[in-house]
C-alpha positions as CSV (number, residue, x, y, z in Angstrom):
1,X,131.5,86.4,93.5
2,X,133.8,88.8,95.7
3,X,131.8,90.1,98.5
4,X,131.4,94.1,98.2
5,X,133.2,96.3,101.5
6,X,130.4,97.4,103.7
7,X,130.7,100.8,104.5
8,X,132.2,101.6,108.0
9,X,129.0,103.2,109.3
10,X,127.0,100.7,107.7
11,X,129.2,97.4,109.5
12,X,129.5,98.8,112.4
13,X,125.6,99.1,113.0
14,X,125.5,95.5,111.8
15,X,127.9,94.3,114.2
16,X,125.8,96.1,117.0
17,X,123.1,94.2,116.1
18,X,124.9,91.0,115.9
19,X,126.7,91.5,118.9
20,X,123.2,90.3,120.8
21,X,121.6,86.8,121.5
22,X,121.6,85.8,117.7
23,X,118.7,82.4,117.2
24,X,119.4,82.5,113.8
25,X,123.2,81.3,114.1
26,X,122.1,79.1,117.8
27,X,119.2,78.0,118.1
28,X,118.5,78.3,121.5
29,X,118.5,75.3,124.3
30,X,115.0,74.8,125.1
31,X,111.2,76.5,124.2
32,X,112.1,78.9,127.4
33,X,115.1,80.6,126.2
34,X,113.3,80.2,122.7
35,X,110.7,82.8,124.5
36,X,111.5,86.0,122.9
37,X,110.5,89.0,125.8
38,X,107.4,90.5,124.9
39,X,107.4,93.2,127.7
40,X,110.6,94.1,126.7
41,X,109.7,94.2,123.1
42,X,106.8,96.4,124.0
43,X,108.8,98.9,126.6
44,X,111.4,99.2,123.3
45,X,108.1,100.5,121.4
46,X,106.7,102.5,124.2
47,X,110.1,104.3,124.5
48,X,109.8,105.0,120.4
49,X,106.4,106.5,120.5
50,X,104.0,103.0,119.9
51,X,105.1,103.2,116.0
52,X,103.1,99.6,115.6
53,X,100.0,101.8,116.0
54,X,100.8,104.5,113.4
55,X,99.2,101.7,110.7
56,X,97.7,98.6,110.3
57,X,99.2,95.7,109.8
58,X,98.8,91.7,108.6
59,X,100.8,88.9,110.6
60,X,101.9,85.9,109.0
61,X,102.7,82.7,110.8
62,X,103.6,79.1,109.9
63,X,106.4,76.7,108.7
64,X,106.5,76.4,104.9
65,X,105.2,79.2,102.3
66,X,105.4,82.4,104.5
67,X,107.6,84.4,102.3
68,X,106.4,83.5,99.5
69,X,102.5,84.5,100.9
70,X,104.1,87.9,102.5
71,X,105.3,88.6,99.3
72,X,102.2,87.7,96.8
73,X,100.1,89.8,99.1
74,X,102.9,92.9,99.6
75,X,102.2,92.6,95.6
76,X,98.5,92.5,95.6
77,X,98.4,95.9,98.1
78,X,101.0,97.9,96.3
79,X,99.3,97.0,93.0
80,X,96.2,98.4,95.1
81,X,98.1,101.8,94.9
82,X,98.9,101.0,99.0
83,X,102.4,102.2,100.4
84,X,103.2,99.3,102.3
85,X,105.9,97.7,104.4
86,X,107.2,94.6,104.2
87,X,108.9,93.0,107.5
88,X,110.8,89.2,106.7
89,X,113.4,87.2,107.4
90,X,115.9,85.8,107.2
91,X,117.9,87.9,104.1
92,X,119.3,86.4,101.5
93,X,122.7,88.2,100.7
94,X,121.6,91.9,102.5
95,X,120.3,92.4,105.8
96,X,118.4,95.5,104.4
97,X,116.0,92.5,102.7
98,X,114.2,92.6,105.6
99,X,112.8,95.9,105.9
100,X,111.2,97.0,102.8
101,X,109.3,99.6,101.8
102,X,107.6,99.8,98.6
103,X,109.9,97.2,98.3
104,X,112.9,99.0,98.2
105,X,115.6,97.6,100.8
106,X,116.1,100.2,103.7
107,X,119.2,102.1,102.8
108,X,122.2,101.6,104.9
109,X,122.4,104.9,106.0
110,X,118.6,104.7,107.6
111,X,120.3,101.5,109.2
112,X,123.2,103.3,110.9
113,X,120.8,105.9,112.2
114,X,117.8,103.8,113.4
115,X,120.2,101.6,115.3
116,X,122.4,104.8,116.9
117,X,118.6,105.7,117.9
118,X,118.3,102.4,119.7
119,X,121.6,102.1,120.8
120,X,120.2,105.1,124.4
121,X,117.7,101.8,124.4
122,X,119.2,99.3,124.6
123,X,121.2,100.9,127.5
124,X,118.7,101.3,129.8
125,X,116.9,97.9,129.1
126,X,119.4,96.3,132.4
127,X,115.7,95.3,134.3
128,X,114.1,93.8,131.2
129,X,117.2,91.8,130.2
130,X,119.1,92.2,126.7
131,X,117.7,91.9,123.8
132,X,117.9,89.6,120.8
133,X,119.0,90.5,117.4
134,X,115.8,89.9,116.0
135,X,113.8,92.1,118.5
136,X,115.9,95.0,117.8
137,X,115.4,94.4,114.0
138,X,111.7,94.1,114.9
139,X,111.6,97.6,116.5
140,X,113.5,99.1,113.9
141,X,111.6,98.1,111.2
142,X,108.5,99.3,113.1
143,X,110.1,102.7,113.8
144,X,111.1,103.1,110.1
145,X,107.4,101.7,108.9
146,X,106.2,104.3,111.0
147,X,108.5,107.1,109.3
148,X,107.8,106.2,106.4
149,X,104.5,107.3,106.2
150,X,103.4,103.6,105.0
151,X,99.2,102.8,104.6
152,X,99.8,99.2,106.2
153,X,102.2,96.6,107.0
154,X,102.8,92.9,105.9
155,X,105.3,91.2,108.7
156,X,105.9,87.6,108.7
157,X,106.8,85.7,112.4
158,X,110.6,84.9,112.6
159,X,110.4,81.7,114.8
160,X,106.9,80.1,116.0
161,X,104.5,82.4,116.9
162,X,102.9,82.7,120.2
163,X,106.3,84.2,121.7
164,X,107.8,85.8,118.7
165,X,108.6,89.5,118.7
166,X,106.5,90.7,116.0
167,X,103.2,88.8,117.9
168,X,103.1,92.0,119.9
169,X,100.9,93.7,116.6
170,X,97.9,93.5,116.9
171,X,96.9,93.3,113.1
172,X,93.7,93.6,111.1
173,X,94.1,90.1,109.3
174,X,96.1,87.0,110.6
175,X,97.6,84.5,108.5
176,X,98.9,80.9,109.2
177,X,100.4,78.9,106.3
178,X,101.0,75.1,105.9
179,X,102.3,73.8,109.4
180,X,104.7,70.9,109.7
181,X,108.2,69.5,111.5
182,X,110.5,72.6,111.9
183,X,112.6,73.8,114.8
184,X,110.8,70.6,117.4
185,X,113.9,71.4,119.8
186,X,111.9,74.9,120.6
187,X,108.1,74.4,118.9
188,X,108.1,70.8,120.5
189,X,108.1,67.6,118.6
190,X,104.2,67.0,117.6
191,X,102.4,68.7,115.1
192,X,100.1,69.9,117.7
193,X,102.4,71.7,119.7
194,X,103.6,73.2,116.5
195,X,100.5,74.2,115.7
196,X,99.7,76.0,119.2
197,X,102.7,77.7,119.0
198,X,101.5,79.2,115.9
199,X,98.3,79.7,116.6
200,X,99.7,82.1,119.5
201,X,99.1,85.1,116.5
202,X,95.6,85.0,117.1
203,X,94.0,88.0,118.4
204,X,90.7,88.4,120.2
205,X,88.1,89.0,117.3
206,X,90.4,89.2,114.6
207,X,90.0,87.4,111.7
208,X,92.5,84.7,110.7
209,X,93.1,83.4,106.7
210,X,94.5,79.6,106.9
211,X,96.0,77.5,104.2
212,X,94.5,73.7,104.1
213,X,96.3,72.2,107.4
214,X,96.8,68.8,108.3
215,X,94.1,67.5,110.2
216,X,95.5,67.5,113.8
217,X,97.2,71.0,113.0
218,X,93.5,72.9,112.0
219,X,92.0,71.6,114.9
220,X,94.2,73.1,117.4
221,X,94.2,76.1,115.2
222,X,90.4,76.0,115.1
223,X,90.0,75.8,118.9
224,X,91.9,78.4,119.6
225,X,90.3,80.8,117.1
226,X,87.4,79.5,118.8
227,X,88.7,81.0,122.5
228,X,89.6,84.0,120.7
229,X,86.6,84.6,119.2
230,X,88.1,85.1,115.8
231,X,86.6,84.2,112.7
232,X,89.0,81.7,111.1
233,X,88.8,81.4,107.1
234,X,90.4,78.6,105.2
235,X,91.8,79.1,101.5
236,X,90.8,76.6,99.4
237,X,91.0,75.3,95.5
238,X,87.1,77.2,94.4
239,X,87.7,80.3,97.3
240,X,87.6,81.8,101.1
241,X,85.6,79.4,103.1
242,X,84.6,80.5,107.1
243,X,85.2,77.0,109.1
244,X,82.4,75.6,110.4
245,X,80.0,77.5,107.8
246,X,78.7,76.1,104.1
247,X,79.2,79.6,102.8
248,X,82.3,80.2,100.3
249,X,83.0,83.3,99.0
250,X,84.9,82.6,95.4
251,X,88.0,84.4,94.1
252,X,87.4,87.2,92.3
253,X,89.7,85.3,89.5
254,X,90.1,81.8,88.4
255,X,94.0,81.1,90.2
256,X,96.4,79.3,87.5
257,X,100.0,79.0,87.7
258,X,100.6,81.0,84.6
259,X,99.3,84.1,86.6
260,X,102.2,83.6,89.1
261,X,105.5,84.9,88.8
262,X,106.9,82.9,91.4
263,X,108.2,79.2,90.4
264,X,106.8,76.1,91.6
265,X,103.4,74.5,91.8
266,X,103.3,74.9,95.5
267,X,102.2,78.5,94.7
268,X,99.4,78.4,93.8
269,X,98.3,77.8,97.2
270,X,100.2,80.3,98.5
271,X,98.3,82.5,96.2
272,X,94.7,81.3,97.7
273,X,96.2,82.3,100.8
274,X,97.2,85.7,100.0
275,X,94.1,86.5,98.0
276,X,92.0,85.4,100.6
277,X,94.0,87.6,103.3
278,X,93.6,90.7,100.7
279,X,89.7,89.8,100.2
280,X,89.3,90.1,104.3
281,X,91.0,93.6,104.4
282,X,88.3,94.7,102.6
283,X,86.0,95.6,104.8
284,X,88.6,98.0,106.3
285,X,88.7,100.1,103.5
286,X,91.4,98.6,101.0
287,X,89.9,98.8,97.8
288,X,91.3,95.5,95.8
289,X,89.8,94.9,92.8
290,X,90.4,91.6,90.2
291,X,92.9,93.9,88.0
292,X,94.9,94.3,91.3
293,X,94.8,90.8,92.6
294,X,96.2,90.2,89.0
295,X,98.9,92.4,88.7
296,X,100.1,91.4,92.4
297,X,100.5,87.8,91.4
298,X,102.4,88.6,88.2
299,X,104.7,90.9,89.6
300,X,105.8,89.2,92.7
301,X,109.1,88.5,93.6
302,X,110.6,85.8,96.3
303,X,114.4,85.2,95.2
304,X,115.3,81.2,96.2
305,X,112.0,79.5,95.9
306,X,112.4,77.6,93.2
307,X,114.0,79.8,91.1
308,X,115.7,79.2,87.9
309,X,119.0,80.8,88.4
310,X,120.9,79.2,85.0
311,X,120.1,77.2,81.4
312,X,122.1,74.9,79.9
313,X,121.7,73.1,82.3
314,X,118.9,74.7,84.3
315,X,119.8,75.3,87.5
316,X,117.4,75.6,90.2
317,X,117.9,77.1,94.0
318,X,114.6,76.5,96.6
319,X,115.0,76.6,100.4
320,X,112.8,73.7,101.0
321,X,114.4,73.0,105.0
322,X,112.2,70.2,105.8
323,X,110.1,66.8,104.3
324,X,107.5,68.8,103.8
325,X,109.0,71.8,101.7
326,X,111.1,69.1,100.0
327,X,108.2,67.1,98.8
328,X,106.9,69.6,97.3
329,X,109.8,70.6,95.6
330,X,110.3,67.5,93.9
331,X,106.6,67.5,92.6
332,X,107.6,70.8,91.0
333,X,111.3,69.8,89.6
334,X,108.6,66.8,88.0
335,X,107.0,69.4,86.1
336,X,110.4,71.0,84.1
337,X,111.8,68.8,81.6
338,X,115.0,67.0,81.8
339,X,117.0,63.9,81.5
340,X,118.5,63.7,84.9
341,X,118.1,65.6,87.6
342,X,121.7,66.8,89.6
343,X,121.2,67.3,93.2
344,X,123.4,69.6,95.6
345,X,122.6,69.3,98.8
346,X,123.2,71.2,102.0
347,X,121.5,72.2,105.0
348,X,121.7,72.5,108.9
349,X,122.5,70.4,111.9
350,X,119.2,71.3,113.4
351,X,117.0,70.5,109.8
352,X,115.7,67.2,109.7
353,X,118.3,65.9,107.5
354,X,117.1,62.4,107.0
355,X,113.2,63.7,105.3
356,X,115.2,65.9,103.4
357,X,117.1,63.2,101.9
358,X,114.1,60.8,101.5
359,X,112.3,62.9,98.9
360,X,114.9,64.5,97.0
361,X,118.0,62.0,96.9
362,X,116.3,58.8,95.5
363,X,115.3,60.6,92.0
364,X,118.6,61.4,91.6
365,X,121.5,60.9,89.4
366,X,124.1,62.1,91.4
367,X,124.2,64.1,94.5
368,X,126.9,66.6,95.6
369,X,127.1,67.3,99.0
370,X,128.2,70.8,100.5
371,X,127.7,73.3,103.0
372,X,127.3,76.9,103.3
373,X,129.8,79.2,105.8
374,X,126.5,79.7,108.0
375,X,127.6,78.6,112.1
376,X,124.7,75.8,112.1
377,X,125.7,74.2,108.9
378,X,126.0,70.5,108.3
379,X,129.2,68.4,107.7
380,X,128.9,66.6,104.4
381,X,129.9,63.3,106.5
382,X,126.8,64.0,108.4
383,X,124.8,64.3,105.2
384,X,126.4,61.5,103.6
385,X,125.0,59.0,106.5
386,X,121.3,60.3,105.6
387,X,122.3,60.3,101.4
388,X,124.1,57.4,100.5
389,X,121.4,54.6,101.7
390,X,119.0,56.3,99.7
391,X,121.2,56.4,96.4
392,X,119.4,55.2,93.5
393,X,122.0,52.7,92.6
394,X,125.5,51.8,93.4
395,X,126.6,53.6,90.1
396,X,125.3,57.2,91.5
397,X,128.0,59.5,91.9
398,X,128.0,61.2,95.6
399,X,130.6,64.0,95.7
400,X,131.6,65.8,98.9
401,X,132.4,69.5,98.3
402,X,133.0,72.1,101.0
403,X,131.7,74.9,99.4
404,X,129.0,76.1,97.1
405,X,131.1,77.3,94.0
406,X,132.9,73.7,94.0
407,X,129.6,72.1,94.3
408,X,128.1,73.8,91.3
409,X,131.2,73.4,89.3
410,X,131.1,69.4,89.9
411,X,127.1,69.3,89.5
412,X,128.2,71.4,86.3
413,X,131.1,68.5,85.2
414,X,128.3,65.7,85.3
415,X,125.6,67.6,83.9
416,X,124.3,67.6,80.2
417,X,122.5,70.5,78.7
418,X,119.3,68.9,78.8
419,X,119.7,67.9,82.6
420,X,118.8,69.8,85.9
421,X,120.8,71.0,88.7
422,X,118.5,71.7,91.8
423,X,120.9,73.2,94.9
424,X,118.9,73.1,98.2
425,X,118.2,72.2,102.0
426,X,118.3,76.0,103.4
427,X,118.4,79.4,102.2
428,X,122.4,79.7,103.3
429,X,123.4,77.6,100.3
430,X,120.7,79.0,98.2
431,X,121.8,82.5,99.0
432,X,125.4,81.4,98.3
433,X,124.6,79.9,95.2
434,X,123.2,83.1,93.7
435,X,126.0,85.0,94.2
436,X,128.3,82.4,92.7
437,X,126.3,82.4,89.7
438,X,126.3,86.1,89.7
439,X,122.4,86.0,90.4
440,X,122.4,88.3,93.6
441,X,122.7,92.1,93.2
442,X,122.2,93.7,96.2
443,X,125.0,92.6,98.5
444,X,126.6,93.8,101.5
């Protein structure tokens, strides 16, 4: 697919933003440079009139399921009759993905004038240092939130937590998804230090919803909720349990994964999650009821989370970036028949390349190895080191490809029409892969 010509207004706010420190394209050297500036995110909001108070707000942290829980619940309170705002990242194919209202994308011409607004900002920032591209995106969208007129936001943490821009809300409900191995150059290398930087969204007294954690992760989760004072809920199978009490308050429905639009049996627990974050913003006056906890689920939409893209064969994009994420993707490609499964494969230098491999590659019939035009991407050779041990034979195919189209068309050259294609390891190929396959509409 031929990308479509931003407009001149429209790229040349884009490059602006791009034009500071960018951790999404470098990651940075070390947890202190990783330390977004919290003062200076919070003299940007001062100077645009405290926009982060104009509404409440829920915060979602962790490693794997955060979209997906940001969406289910952005679902749940619009199908609540709630104007809402909905702050992610990163986009798929349009950097107006990230600031959603109602969710519509922002429209470009918003973005040309909410960065010219900043752009006075930025230029008198010299004492607080310059800013990174995701703190100005941060402000923006909180400006625009604000402007909008919106009854409460849903903003999901960019990297970690404790020092991430959007930690400087102070929401009504926190949320903390599955925790595991992602980013240990910055977050550090245990899961307990992943977990404390995570755990850094938790505000005095507020109360925070957690997805079942591994052990060591809950427990530095816990303690801190503890020193916060914050009551700390866990999401489980039957309902919303408070830790360290025997009560559990059920679900107002019975969760199945036929009441999920999104792909992938993984979301079901993303669902507990979101419900339970919905049924503790009740007490602050949102009305949800069982019909909209319904509707939410069914109509929410997370493009490249295991979604089916193609048939004959299926093809199926995720952006499982870790072991964890990956195992779990190959318990749901279990699920969908097929004769052989077709892998594609290509993700980051900084991704731990060699769990990725040990779940996916050994159920395998062939793999195809690519990589994305993204700045941090993987050389296939470097795949190929973690991949070809783990072939499943010396008769599996393993094809390199430097590109997504080529990829697809040689997974497409093996494949029969009762066989799978899954195409993973990051977003960047997954967002590359829609557009090939014509998937992607919104694209600039």
């Amino acid at each position: 697919m031929t990308r479509r010509s931003a407009p001149p207004a429209y790229q040349a706010a884009l490059d602006y933003l791009y034009s500071f420190i960018n951790y999404e394209a470098k990651m940075p050297p070390s947890p202190e440079h990783a330390r977004f500036n919290l003062d200076r995110m919070r003299w940007l909001l001062g100077e645009l009139g405290e926009p982060h108070l104009c509404y409440p707000s829920v915060v979602v942290a962790g490693t794997k399921g955060k979209g997906s829980t940001c969406a289910m619940l952005e679902a749940i309170l619009r199908a609540s009759g709630n104007r809402t705002g909905l702050f992610t990242s990163p986009h798929l194919h349009s950097w107006r993905e990230r600031v959603q209202v109602d969710r519509r994308l922002i429209p470009q011409a918003d973005v040309v004038a909410y960065v010219d607004r900043l752009k006075p900002l930025v230029a008198r920032l010299a004492e607080h240092g310059q800013p990174t591209v995701f703190e100005l995106a941060t402000a923006l969208a909180l400006r625009y939130f604000a402007d909008q007129q919106i009854d409460i936001a849903v903003l999901e943490i960019g990297l970690g937590g404790r020092y991430d821009t959007v930690n400087v809300v102070t929401p009504l409900v926190s949320v903390i998804t599955p925790v595991s191995f992602d980013h240990m150059g910055v977050l550090g290398t245990t899961i307990e230090e992943i977990a404390a930087a995570k755990a850094g969204i938790i505000k005095p007294a507020v109360p925070i919803v957690v997805t079942p954690q591994w052990l060591a992760a809950e427990q530095v989760i816990a303690a801190e909720a503890r020193a916060q004072q914050a009551p700390l809920f866990r999401a489980e199978l039957d309902g919303l349990r408070r830790v360290d009490y025997s009560e559990i308050v059920p679900y107002p429905l019975a969760l199945q994964a036929e009441q999920i639009s999104l792909g992938g049996a993984y979301q079901l627990e993303n669902a507990r999650t979101a419900v339970g974050a919905a049924l503790l913003l009740r007490p602050h006056g949102f009305l949800i009821d069982e019909e909209h906890l319904r509707v939410g689920l069914q109509g929410a939409q997370w493009p490249g989370r295991f979604e089916i893209v193609a048939r004959d064969p299926t093809i199926v994009v995720d952006g499982a970036m870790n072991g964890a994420s990956a195992q779990r993707l190959r318990e749901s490609l279990a699920t969908l028949p097929h004769q052989r499964l077709i892998l594609i494969l290509g993700t980051s230098r900084d991704k731990d390349i060699a769990a990725l491999a040990r779940e996916l590659v050994p159920s395998a019939a062939a793999v195809v190895l690519t990589r994305s035009f993204h700045p941090r991407a993987a050389e296939v050779k470097l795949l190929a080191e973690h991949v070809r041990p783990l072939l499943a034979g010396p008769d599996v195919p393993l094809i390199f490809t430097d590109d997504i189209p080529p990829a697809i068309d040689a997974a497409r050259s093996l494949a029969g029409p009762d066989d799978l294609i899954c195409i993973t390891g990051s977003l960047f190929p997954v967002a590359a892969a829609r557009e090939a396959l014509g998937v992607a509409t919104e694209i600039d």
